[in-house]
SEPA-140476 format. One record per residue: x, z, y of N, C-alpha, C in turn. Coordinates in pm, whole numbers, plus 32768, in hexadecimal, padded with zeros to 4 digits. Layout:
BEGIN
n.u->X, n.w->Z, n.v->Y, ca.u->X, ca.w->Z, ca.v->Y, c.u->X, c.w->Z, c.v->Y .
...
// end
This chain:
BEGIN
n.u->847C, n.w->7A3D, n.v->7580, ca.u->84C3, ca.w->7A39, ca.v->75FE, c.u->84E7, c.w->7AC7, c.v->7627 .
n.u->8558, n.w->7AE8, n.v->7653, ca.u->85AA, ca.w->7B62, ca.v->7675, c.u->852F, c.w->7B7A, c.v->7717 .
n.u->853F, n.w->7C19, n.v->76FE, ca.u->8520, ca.w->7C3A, ca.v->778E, c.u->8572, c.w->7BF9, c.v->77E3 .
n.u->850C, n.w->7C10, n.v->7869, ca.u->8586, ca.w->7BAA, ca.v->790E, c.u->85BE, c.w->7B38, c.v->78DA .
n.u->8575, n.w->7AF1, n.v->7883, ca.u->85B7, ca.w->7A33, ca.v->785F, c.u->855A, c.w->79E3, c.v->7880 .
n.u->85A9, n.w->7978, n.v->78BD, ca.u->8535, ca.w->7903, ca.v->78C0, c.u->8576, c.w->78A1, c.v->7882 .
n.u->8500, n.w->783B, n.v->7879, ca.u->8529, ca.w->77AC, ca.v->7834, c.u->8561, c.w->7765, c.v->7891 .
n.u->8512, n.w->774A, n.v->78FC, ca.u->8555, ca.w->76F5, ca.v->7967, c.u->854D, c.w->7716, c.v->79CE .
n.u->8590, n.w->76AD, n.v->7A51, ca.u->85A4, ca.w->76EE, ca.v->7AB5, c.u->8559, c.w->7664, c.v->7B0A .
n.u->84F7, n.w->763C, n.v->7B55, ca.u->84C6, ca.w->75E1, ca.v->7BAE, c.u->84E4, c.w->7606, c.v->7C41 .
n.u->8510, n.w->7584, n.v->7C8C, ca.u->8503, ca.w->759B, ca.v->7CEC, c.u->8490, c.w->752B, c.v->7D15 .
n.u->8422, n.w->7592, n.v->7D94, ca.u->83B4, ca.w->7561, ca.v->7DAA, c.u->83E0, c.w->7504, c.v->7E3B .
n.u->835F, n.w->7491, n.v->7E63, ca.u->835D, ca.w->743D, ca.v->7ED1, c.u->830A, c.w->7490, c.v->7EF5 .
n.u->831C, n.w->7480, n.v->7F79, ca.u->8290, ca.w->74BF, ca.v->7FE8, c.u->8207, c.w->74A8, c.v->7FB1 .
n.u->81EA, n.w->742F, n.v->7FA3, ca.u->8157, ca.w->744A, ca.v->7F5E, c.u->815C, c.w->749A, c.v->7EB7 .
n.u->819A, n.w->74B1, n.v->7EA5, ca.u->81AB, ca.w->74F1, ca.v->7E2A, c.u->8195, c.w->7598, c.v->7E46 .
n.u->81DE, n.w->75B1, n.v->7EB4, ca.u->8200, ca.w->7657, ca.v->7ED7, c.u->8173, c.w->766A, c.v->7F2F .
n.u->813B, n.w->760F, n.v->7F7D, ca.u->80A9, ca.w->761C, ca.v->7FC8, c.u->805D, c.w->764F, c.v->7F51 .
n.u->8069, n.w->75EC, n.v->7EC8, ca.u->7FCD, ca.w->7605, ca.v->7E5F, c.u->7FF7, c.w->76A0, c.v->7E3E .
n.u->805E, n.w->76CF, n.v->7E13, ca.u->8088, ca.w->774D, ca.v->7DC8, c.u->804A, c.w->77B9, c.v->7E2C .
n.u->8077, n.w->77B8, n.v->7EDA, ca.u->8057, ca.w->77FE, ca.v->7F38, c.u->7FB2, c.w->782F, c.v->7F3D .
n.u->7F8E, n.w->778C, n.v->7F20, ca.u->7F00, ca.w->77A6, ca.v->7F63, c.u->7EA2, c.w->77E9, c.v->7ECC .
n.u->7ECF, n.w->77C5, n.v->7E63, ca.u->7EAA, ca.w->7812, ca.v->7DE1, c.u->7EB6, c.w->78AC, c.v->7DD6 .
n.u->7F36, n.w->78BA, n.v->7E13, ca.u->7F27, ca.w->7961, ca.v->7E23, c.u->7ED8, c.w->79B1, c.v->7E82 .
n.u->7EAD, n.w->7946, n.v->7F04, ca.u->7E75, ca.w->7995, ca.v->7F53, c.u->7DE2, c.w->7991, c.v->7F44 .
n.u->7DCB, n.w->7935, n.v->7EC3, ca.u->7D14, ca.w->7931, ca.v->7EBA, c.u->7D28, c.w->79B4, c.v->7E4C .
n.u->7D82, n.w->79E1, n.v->7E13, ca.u->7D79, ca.w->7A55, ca.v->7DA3, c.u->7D23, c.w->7A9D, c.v->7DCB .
n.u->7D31, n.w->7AE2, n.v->7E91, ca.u->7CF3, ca.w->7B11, ca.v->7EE2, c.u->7C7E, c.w->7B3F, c.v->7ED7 .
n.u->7C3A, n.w->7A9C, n.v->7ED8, ca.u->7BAB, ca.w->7A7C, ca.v->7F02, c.u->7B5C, c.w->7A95, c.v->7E71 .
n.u->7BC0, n.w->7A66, n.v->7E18, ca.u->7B82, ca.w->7A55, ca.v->7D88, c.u->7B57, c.w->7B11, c.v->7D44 .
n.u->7B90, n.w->7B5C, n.v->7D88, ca.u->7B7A, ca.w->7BFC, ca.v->7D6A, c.u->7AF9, c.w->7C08, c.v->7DAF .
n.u->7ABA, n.w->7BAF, n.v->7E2A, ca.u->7A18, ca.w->7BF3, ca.v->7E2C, c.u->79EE, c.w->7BB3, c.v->7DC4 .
n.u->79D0, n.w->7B35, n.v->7D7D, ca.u->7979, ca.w->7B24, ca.v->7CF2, c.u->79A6, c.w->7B8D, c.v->7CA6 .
n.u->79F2, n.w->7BD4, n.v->7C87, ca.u->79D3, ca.w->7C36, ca.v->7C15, c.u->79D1, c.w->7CAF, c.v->7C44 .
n.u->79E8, n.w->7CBC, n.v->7CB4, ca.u->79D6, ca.w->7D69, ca.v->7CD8, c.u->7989, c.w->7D82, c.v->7D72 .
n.u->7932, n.w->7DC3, n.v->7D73, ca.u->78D5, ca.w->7DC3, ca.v->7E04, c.u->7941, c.w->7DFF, c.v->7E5D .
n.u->79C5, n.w->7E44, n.v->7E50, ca.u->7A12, ca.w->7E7B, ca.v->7E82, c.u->7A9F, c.w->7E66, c.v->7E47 .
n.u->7AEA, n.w->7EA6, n.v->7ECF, ca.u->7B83, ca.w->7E7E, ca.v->7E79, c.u->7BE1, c.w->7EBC, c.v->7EEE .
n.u->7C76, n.w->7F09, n.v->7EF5, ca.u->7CC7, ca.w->7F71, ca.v->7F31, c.u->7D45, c.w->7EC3, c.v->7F21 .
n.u->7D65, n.w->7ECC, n.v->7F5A, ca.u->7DF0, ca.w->7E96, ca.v->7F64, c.u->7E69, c.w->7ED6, c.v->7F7A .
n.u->7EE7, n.w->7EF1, n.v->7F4A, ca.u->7F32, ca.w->7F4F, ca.v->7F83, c.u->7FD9, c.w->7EBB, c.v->7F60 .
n.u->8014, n.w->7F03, n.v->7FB8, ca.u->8076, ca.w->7EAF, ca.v->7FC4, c.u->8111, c.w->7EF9, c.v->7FA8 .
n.u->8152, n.w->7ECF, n.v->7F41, ca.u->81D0, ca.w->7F38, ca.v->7F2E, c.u->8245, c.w->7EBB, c.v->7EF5 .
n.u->82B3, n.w->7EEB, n.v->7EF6, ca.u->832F, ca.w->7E75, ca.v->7EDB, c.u->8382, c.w->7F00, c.v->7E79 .
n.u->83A4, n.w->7EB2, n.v->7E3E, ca.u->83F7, ca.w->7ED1, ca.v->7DC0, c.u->847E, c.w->7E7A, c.v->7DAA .
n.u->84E0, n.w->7ECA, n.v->7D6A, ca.u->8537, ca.w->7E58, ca.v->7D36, c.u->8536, c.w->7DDF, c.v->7CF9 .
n.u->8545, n.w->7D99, n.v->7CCA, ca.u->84FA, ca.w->7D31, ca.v->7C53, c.u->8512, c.w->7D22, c.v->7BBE .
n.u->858E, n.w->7D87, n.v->7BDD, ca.u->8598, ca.w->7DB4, ca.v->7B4A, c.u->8548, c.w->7DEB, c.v->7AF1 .
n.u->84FA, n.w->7E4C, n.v->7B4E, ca.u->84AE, ca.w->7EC4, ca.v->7B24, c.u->8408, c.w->7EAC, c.v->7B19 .
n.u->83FC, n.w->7DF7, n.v->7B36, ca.u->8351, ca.w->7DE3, ca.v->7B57, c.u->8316, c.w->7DF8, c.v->7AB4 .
n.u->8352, n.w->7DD2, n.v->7A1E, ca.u->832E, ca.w->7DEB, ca.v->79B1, c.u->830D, c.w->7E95, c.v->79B6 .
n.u->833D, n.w->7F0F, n.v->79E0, ca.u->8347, ca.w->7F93, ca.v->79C3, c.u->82AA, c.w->7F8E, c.v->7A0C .
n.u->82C6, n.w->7F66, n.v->7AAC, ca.u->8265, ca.w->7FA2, ca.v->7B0A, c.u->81FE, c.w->7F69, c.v->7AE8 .
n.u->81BD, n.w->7EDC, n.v->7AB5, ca.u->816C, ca.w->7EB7, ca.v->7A70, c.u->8115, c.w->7F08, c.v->7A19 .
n.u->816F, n.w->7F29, n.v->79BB, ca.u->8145, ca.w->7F87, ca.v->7944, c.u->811F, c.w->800D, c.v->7980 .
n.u->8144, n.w->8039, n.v->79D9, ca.u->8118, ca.w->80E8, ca.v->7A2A, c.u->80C8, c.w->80CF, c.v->7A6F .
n.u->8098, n.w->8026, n.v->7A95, ca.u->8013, ca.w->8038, ca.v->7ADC, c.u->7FB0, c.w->8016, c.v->7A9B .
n.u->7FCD, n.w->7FDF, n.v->7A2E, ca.u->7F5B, ca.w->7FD3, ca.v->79D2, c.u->7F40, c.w->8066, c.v->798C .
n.u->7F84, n.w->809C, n.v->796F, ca.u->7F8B, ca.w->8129, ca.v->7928, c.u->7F20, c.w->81AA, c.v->79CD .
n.u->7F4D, n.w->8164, n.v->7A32, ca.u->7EF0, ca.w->81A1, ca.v->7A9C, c.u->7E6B, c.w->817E, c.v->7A93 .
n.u->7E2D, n.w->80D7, n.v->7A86, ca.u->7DCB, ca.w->80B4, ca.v->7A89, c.u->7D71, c.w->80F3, c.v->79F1 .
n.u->7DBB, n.w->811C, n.v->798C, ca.u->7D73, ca.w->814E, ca.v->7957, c.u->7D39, c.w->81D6, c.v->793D .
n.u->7DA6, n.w->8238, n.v->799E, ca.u->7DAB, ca.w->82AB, ca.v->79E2, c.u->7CFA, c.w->82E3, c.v->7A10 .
n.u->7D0B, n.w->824F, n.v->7A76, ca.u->7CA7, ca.w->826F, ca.v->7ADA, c.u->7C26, c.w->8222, c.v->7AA9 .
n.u->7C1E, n.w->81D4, n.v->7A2F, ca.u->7BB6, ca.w->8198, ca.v->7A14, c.u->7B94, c.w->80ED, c.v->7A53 .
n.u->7C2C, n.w->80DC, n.v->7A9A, ca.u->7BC8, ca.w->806C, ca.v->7B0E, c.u->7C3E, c.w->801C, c.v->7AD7 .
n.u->7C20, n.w->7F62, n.v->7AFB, ca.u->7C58, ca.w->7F07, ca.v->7AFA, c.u->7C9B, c.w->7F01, c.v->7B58 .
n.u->7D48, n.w->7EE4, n.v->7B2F, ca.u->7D8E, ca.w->7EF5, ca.v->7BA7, c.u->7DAA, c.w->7E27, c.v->7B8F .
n.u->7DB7, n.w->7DE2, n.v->7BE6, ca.u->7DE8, ca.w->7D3F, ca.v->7BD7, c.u->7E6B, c.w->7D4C, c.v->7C46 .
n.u->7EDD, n.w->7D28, n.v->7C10, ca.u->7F43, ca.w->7D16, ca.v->7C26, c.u->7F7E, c.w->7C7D, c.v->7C49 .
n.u->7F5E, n.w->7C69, n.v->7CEB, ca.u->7FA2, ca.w->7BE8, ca.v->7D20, c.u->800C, c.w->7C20, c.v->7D87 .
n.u->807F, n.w->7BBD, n.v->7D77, ca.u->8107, ca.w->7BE3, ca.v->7DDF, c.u->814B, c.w->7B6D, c.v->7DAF .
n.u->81AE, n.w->7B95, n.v->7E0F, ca.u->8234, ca.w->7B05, ca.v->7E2A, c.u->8296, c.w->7B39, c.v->7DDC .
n.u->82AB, n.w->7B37, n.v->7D5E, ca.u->8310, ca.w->7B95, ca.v->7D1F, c.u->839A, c.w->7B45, c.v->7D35 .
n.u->83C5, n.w->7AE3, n.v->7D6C, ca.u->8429, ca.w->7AA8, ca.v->7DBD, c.u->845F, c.w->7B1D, c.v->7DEE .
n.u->843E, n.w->7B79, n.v->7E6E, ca.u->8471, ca.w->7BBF, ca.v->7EBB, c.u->842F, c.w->7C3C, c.v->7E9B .
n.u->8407, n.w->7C39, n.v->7E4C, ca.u->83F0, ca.w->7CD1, ca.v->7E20, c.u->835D, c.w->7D1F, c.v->7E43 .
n.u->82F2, n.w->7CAE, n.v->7EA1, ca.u->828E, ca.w->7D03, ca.v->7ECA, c.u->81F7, c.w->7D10, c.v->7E4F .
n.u->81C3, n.w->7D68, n.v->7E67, ca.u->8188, ca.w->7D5A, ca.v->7DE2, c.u->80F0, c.w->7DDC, c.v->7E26 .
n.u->8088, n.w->7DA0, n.v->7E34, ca.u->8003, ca.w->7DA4, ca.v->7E5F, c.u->7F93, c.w->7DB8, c.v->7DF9 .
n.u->7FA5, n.w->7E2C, n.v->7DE1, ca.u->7F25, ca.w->7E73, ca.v->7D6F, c.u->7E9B, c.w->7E7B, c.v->7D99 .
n.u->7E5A, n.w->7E38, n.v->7D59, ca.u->7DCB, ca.w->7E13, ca.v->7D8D, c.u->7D87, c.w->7EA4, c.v->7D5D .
n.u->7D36, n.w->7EEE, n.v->7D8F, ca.u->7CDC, ca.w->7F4B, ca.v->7D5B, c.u->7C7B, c.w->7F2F, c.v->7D5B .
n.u->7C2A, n.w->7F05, n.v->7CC4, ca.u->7B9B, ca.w->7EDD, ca.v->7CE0, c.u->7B4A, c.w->7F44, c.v->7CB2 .
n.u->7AC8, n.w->7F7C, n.v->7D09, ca.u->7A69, ca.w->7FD7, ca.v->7D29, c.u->79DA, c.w->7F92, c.v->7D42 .
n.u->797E, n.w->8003, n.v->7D34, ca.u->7920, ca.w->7FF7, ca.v->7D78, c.u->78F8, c.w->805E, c.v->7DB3 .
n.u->78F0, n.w->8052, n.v->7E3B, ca.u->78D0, ca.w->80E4, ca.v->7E98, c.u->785D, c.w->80F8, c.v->7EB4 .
n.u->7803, n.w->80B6, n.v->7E61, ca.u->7757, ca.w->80E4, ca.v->7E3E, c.u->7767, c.w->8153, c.v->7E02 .
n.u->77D4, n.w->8176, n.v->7DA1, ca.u->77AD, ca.w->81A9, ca.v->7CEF, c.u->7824, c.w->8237, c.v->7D61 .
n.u->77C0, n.w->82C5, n.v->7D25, ca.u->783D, ca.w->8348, ca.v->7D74, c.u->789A, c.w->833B, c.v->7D4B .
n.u->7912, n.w->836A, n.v->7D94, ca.u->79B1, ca.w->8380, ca.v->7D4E, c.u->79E9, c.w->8306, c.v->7D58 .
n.u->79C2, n.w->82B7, n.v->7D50, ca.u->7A11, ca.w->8240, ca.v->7D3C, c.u->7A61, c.w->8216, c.v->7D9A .
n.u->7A35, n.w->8204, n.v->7E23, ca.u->7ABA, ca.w->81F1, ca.v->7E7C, c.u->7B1C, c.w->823A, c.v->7E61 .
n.u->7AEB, n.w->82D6, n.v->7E90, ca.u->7B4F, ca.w->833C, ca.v->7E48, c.u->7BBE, c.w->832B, c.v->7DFC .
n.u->7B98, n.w->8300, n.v->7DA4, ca.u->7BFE, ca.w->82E3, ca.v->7D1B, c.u->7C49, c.w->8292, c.v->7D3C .
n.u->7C2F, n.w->81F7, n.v->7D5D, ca.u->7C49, ca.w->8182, ca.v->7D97, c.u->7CA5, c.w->8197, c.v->7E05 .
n.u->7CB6, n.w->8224, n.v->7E62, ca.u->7CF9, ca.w->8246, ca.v->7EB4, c.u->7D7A, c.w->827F, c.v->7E7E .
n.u->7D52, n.w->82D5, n.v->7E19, ca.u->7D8D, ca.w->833F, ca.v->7DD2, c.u->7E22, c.w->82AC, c.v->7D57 .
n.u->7DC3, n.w->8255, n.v->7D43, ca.u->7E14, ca.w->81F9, ca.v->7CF8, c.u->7E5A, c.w->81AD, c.v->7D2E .
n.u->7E39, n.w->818C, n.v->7D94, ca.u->7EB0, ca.w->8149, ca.v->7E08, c.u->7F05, c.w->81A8, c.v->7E34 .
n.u->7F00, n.w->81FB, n.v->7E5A, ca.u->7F57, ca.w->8269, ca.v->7E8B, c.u->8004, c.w->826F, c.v->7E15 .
n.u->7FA2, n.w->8280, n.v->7D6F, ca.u->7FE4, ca.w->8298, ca.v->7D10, c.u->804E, c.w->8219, c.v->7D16 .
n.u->8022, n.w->817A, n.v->7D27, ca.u->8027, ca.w->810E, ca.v->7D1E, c.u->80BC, c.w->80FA, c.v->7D60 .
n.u->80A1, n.w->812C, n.v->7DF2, ca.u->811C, ca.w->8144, ca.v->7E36, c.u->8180, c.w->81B8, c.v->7E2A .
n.u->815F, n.w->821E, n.v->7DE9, ca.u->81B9, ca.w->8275, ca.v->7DCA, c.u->822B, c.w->8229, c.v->7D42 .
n.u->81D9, n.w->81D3, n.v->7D09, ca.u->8245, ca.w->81B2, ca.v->7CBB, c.u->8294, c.w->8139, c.v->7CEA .
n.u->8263, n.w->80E4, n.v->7D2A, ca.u->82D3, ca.w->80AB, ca.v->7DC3, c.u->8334, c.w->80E5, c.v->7DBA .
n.u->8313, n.w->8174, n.v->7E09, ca.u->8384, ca.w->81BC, ca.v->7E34, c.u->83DF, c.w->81F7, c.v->7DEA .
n.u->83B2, n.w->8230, n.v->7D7C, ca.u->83FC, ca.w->8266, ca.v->7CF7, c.u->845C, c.w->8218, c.v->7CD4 .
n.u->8456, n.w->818E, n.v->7CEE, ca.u->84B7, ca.w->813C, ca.v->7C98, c.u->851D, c.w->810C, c.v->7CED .
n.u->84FF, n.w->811E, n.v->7D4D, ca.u->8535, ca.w->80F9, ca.v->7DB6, c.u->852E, c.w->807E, c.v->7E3F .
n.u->848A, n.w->808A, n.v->7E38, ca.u->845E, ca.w->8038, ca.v->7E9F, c.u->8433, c.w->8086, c.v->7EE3 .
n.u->83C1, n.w->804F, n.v->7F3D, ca.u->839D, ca.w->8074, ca.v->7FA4, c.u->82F0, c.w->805D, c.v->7FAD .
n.u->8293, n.w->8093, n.v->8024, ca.u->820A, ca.w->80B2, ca.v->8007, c.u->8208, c.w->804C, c.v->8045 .
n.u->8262, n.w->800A, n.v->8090, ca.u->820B, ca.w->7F79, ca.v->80D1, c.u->823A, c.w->7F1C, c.v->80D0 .
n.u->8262, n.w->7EAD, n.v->80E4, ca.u->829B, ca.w->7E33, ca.v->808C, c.u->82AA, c.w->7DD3, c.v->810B .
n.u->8220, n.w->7DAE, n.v->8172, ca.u->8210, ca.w->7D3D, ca.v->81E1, c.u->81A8, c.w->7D88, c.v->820D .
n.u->812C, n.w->7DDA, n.v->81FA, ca.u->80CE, ca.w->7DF8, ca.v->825B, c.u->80C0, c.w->7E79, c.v->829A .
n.u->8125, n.w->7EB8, n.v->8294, ca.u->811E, ca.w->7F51, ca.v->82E7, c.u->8110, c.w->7F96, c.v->82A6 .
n.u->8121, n.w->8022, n.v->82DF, ca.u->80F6, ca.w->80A9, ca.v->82B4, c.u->8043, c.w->80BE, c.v->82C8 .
n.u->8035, n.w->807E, n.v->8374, ca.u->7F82, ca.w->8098, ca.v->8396, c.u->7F7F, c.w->8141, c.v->838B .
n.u->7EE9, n.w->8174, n.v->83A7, ca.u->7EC4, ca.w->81D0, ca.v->8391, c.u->7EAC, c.w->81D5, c.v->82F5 .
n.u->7E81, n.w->8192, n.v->8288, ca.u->7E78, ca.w->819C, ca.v->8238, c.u->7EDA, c.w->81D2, c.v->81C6 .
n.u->7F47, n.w->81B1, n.v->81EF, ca.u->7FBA, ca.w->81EA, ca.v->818D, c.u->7FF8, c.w->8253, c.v->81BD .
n.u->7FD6, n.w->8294, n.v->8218, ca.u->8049, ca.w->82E7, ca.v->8273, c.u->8048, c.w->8362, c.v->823B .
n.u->8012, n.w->837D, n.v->8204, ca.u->802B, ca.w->83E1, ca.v->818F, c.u->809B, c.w->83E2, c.v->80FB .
n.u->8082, n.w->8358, n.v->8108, ca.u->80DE, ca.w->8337, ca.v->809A, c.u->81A7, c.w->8316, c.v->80C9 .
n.u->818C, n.w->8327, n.v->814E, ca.u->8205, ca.w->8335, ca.v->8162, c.u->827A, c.w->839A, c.v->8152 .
n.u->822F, n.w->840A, n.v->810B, ca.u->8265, ca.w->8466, ca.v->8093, c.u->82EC, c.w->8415, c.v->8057 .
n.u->8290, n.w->83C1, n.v->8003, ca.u->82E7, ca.w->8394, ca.v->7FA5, c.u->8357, c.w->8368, c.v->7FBF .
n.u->8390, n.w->8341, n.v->8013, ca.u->8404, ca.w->82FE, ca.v->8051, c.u->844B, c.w->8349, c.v->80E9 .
n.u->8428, n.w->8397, n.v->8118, ca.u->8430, ca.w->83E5, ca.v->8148, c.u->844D, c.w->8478, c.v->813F .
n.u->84C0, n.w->84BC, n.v->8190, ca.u->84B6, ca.w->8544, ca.v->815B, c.u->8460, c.w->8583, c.v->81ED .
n.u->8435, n.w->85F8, n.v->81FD, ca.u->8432, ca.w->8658, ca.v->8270, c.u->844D, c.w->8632, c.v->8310 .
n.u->84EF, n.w->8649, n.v->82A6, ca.u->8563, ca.w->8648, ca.v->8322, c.u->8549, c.w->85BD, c.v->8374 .
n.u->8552, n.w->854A, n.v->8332, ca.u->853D, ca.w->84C3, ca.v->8342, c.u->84D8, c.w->84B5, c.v->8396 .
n.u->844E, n.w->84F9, n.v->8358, ca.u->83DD, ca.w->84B7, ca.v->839A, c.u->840A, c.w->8502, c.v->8404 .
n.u->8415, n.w->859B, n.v->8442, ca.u->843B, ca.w->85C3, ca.v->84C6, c.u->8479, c.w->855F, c.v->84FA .
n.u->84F3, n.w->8528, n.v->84C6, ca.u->852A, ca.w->84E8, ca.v->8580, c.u->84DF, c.w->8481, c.v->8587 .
n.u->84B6, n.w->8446, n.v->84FD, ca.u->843E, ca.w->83DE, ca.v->853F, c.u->83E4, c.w->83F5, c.v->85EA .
n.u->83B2, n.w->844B, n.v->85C4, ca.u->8372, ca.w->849C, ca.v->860B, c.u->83C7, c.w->84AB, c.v->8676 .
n.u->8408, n.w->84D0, n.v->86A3, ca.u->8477, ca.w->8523, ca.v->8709, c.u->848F, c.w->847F, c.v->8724 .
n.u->84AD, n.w->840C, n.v->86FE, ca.u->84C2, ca.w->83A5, ca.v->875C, c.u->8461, c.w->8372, c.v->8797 .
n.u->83CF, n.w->8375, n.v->8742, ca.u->8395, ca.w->8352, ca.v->877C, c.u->8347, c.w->83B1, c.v->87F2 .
n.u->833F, n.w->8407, n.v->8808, ca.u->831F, ca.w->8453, ca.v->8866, c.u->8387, c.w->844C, c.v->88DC .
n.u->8402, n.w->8418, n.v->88A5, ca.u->848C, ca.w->83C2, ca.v->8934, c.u->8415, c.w->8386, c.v->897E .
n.u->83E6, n.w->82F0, n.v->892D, ca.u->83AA, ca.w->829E, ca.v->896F, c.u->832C, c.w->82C9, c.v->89AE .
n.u->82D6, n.w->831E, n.v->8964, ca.u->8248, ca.w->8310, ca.v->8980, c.u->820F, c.w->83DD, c.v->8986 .
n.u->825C, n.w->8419, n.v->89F2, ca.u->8266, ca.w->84AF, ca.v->8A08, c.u->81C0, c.w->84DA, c.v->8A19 .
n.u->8186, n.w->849F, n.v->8A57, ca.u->8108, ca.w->84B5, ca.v->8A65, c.u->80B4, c.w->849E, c.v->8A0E .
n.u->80C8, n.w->8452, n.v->89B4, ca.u->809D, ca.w->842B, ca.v->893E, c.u->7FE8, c.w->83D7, c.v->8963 .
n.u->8047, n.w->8374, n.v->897D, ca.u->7FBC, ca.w->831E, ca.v->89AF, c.u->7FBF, c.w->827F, c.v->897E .
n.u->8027, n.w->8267, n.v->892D, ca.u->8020, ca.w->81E5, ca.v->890D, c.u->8002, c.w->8223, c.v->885A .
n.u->7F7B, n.w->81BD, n.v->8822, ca.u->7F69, ca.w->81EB, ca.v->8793, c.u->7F36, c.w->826F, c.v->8752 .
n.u->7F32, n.w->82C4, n.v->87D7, ca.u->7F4F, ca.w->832D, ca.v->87B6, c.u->7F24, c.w->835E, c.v->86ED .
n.u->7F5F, n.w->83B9, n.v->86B6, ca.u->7F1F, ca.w->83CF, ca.v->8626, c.u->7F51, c.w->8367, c.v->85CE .
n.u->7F7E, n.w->82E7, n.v->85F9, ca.u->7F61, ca.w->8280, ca.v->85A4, c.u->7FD2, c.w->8253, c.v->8544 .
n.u->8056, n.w->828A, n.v->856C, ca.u->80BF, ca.w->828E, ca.v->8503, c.u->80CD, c.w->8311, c.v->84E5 .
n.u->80DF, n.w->8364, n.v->850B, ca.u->8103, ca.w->841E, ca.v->84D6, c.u->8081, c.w->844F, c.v->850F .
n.u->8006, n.w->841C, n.v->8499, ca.u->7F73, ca.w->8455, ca.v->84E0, c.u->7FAF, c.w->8525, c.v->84A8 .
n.u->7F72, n.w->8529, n.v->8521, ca.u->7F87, ca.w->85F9, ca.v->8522, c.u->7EDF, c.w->8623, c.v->849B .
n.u->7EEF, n.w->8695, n.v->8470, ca.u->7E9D, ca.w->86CF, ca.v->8400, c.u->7E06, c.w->86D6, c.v->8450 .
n.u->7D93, n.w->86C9, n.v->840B, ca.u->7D12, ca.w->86BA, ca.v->843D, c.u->7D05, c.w->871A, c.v->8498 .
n.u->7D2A, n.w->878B, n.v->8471, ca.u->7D02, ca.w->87E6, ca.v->84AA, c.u->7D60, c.w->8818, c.v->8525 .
n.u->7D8A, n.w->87CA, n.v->8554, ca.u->7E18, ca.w->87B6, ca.v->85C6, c.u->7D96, c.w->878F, c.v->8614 .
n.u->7D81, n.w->86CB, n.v->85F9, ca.u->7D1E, ca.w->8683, ca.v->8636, c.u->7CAE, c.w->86DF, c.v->8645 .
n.u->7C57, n.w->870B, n.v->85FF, ca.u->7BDB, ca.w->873C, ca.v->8637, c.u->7C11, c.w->8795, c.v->86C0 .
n.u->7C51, n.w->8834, n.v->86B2, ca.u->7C77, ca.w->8882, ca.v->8703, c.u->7C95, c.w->8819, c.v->87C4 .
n.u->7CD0, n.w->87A8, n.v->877E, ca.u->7D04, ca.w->875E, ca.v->8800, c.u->7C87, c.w->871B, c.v->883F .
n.u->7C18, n.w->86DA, n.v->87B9, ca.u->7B9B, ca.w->86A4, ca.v->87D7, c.u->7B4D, c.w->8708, c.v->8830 .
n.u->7B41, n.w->8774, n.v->87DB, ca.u->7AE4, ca.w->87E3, ca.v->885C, c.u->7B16, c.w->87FF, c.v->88E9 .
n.u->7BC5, n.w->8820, n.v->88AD, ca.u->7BDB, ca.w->884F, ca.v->892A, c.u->7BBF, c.w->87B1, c.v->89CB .
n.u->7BBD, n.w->877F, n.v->89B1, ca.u->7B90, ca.w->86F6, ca.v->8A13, c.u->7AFF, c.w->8715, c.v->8A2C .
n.u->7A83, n.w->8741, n.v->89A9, ca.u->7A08, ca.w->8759, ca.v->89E6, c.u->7A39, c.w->87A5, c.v->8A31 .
n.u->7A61, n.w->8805, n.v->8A28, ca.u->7A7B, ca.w->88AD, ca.v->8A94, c.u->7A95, c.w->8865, c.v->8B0B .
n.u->7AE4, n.w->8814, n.v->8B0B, ca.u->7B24, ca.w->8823, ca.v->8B8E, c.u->7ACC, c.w->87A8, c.v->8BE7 .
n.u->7A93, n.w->872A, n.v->8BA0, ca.u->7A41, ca.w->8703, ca.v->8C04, c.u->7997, c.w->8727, c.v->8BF2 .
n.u->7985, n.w->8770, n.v->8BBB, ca.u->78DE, ca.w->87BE, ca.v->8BCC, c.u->7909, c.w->8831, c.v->8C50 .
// end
């Protein structure tokens, strides 16, 4: 069979598309029996490109030593790299961090994106590199400071500022109410 061919084409009944749904979402549950831990990261890709990105995340998981399990809706392109860890054993989140990060850089390389349906969060906001230039993330920034000048809604939580921004701002608050 040629790459990108299929044999056939089904169209499913509702109870048909319920069993498929609810099979993918026990994939989930089925990653604590084999791993005491596990990173989820969420990135969308073309669908052309899910054979390439496949292969670069397996070529990551062996990078980093760890089992990566690969469930997504490759319908629309979203595609959810499981990172399995154990954060008993040192380094290992680490890596597990370090391999998701990689996971979504190649998202972006191909021409997707780091998030697919569940956000940026604090967790990826670093990775908004990848899809993002500078310039970009500034007016991000610059609109949202339109809405929120005082910076009191979220504050940190989409354009979190460098640790060492936060601490300086953390003390300076001891200072000022001691």
């Amino acid at each position: 069979m040629q790459n990108n061919a299929w044999r056939d084409v089904k169209w499913l009944d509702e109870a048909e598309r319920s069993m498929w749904w609810a099979n993918r979402k026990m994939g989930f549950g089925a990653m604590g029996a084999i791993s005491p831990d596990y990173l989820v990261q969420d990135g969308v890709i073309p669908r052309t490109r899910l054979p390439e990105v496949l292969s670069q995340i397996s070529d990551i998981s062996k990078k980093y030593d760890l089992r990566i399990a690969n469930i997504f809706h490759a319908g629309d392109g979203n595609l959810h790299p499981l990172i399995l860890f154990d954060a008993s054993i040192d380094g290992e989140s680490e890596r597990a961090s370090k391999a998701g990060s990689e996971c979504l850089q190649v998202c972006a390389d191909v021409g997707g994106s780091i998030t697919g349906e569940h956000g940026v969060g604090i967790e990826k906001s670093d990775e908004m590199h990848f899809i993002f230039s500078d310039e970009e993330m500034a007016a991000q920034t610059d609109v949202r400071n339109v809405f929120n000048p005082d910076n009191l809604l979220n504050p940190g939580k989409l354009f979190p500022e460098p640790a060492r921004c936060v601490e300086v701002k953390h003390e300076e608050k001891k200072e000022t109410i001691g």
